[in-house]
N, C-alpha and C positions, 0 to 999 in steps of 0.2 A: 795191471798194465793194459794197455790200451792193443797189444800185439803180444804174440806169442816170441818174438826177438826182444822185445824188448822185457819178459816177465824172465826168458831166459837167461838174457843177461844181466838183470838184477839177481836171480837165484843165484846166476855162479859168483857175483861179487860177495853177496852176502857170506856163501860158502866158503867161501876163501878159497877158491877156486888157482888163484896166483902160487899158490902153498902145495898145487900137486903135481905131480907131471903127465898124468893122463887123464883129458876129458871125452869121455863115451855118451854119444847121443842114441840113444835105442826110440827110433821113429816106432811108434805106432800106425794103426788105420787109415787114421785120419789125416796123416803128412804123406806126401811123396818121395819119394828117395830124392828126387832134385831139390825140393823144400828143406829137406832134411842137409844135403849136402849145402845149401846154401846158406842154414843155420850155421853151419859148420867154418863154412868161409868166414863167417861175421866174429867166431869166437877167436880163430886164427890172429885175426884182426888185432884182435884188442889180448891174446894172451897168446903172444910169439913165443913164450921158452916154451909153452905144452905141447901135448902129442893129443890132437883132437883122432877118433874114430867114430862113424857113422855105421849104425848097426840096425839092418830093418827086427825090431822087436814084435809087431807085428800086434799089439795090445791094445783090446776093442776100445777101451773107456780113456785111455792117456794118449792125447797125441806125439807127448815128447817123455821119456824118462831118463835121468843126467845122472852116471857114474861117473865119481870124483876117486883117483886113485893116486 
């Protein structure tokens, strides 16, 4: 993907992301808590019945890592 919104929104389609009811974005290094948070707003977007949370993970090498529960 050509963006980091738009690879994450494919992962969570692929994941079946619609099938959980909580999605956890754990920002790495290399994201800002606002980047993070506005990832966040974009997943809201498109997967209204979940429960998105934004969790600084703080991990050198991933900027983004996605818990599906």
């Amino acid at each position: 993907a050509d963006t980091i919104e738009a690879a994450l929104m494919d992962a969570l389609a692929k994941a079946g992301a619609d099938e959980h009811e909580l999605i956890t974005l754990y920002y790495g290094n290399d994201l800002t808590e606002s980047d993070a948070n506005t990832l966040a707003e974009h997943i809201t977007a498109s997967y209204d019945e979940q429960r998105v949370e934004v969790v600084r993970g703080g991990q050198p090498l991933y900027p983004l890592l996605i818990g599906l529960e």
